[in-house]
Residue, then its C-alpha position, 0 to 999 in steps of 0.5 A: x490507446x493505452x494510457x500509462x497506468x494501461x501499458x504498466x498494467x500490461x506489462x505487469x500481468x504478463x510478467x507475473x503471468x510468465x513468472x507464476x508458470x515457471x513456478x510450476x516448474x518448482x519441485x517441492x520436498x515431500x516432507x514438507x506440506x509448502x512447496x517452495x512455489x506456494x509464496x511465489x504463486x500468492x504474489x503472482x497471482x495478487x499482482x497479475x490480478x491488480x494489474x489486470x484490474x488495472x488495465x480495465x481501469x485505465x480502458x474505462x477511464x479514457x474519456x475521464x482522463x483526456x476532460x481531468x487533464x485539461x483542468x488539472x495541475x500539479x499541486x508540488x506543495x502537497x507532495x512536499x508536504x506529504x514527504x514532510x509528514x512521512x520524514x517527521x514519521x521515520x523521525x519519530x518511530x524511536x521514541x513514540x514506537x511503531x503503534x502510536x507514530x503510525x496512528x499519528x502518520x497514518x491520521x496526519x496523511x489522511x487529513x492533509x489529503x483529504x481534509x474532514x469536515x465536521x466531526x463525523x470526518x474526523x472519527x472516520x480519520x481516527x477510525x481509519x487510522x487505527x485500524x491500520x494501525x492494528x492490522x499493520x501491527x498484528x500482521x509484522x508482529x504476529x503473523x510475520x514475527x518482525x520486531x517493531x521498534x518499541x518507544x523510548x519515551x513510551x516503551x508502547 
């Protein structure tokens, strides 16, 4: 039997997999090199793919799930505390700017998920964080061409 993430990833694959063949059906320009399915079918495809990873995930983690469901309970002050710090990261986009509030959010979240120990976790902390800092950057503003709000109190 199929836990809930298994009925989503099934649900999911087959409706990328049925959304993906109908795209075939799309007719492009031959003066364009894109046809207007090539976006489409990248999404499709990722998504049928993840769903599918998905699905063997949750077969796999069965006798996990039933053992972690007796011992586990909801942890509502982490959740509240997760939106907390994503509320003082929209709050602080204009005046740091995208680059730097996202390194704070981004190090922020990861240290009250999973809290470092010593300072070997917290270089892994700030390396994680720049990192996607600097992906998420360069693909909105370089590949994408999305304007990111620049600080007023840093204009960075």
């Amino acid at each position: 039997m199929l836990g809930r993430d298994g009925l989503t990833g099934l649900v999911v694959l087959a409706a990328s997999l049925v959304l993906f063949w109908l795209t075939l059906d799309l007719k492009g320009n031959p003066l364009v090199p894109i046809g207007p399915g090539f976006y489409p079918r990248i999404v499709l495809g990722i998504a049928a793919v993840l769903s599918a990873i998905l699905v063997v995930q949750d077969l796999l983690a069965r006798r996990r799930r039933k053992r972690a469901a007796a011992e586990q309970r909801p942890n509502y002050p982490l959740v509240f505390a997760c939106f907390a710090v994503f509320g003082l990261y929209v709050m602080s986009l204009p005046g740091l700017g995208f680059r730097l509030a996202t390194f704070a959010f981004v190090a922020a979240l990861q240290a009250l998920l999973d809290p470092p120990r010593g300072t070997r976790g917290w270089l892994v902390v700030a390396a994680t964080a720049l990192v996607t800092t600097t992906a998420a950057y360069f693909l909105f503003e370089h590949y994408l061409l999305v304007l990111l709000p620049r600080g007023r109190w840093t204009d960075f």
